[in-house]
Steps between C-alpha positions, in 0.01 A plus 500: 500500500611805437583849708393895406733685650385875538694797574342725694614923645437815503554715160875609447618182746666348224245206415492540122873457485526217746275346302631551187808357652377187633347390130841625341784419702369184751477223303155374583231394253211772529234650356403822508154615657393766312194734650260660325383841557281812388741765481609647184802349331850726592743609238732189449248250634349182319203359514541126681895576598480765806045464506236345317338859431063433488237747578263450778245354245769212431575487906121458579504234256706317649430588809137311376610227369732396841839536341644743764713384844583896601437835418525801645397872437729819548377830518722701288539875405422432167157252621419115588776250387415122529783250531444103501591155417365277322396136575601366098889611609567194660621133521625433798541086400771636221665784662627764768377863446642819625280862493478823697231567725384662819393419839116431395592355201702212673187484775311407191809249342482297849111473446544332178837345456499418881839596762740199409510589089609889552827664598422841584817761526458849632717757367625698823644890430578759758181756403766815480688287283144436276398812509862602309476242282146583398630893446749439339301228219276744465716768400631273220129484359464725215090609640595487871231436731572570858148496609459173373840354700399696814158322481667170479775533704267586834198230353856263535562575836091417591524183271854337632544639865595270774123457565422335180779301453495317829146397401633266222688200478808669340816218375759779548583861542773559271728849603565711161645795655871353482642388157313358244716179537417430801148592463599171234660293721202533742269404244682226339551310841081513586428386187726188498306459828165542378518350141 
């Protein structure tokens, strides 16, 4: 049988690299979860490699039909966003996943999939540290939208404080405000665990 391993944390804690590292550099068989969501598409995105990208019409579809484990709803500057997975993304017999997620969304993984066939990793950053990091991304962005990564940034610290998390069987805490290696080496040696 086979494991979903979901990487969870705040925005800016480094998840999207960690994860990008663990599929590239770790030599484990996985595939990827990919989520789909409302939001429009961003410059440099693809539809079904960083989102499946469906309108709400499409999302209450499947929403109808029972094809959904998660999904979630953020309040953004810019209006409702829906993020969610989708039951057809799976084969659990064949194979080990790996996806990003949230708190709720793994509350909703461990309802379906059940405790023993996910490995959940929370991405753990210093908040002045995130904070920086999310400043300093931003200021990269060519239509910079501080309003948006303030709104986030304090929803972040609601959604992952030490209240939610210890409500949740976590696997590990893994510490990314060090290196990036041994953000790695953390990772690595949980998995080897786990898998």
């Amino acid at each position: 049988m086979g494991k979903i391993i979901l990487i969870m944390g705040p925005s800016n804690s480094g998840k999207d690299t960690i994860y990008k590292l663990i599929k590239e550099k770790l030599n484990i068989p996985l595939e990827e979860i990919i989520l789909y969501t409302t939001r429009p598409m961003r410059k440099n995105e693809q539809n079904a490699r960083e989102y499946y990208f469906v309108n709400e019409e499409e999302m209450n579809n499947m929403l109808n039909n029972n094809l959904i484990i998660e999904r979630r709803c953020y309040d953004t500057v810019h209006g409702k966003w829906y993020y969610f997975t989708s039951k057809k993304e799976f084969n659990l017999e064949k194979y080990n996943y790996i996806g990003l997620n949230t708190l709720v969304g793994l509350d909703q993984y461990l309802k379906y999939f059940k405790k023993e066939n996910i490995i959940s990793l929370y991405i753990e950053v210093e908040k002045g540290e995130r904070l920086q990091r999310a400043i300093n991304r931003e200021k990269k962005l060519e239509n910079a939208d501080y309003e948006e990564m303030c709104r986030r940034f304090l929803a972040d610290s609601i959604d992952f404080s030490e209240e939610e998390l210890s409500k949740r069987p976590i696997t590990a805490i893994i510490d990314n405000n060090g290196s990036l290696e041994n953000t790695m080496k953390q990772v690595e040696k949980i998995l080897q665990k786990t898998l």
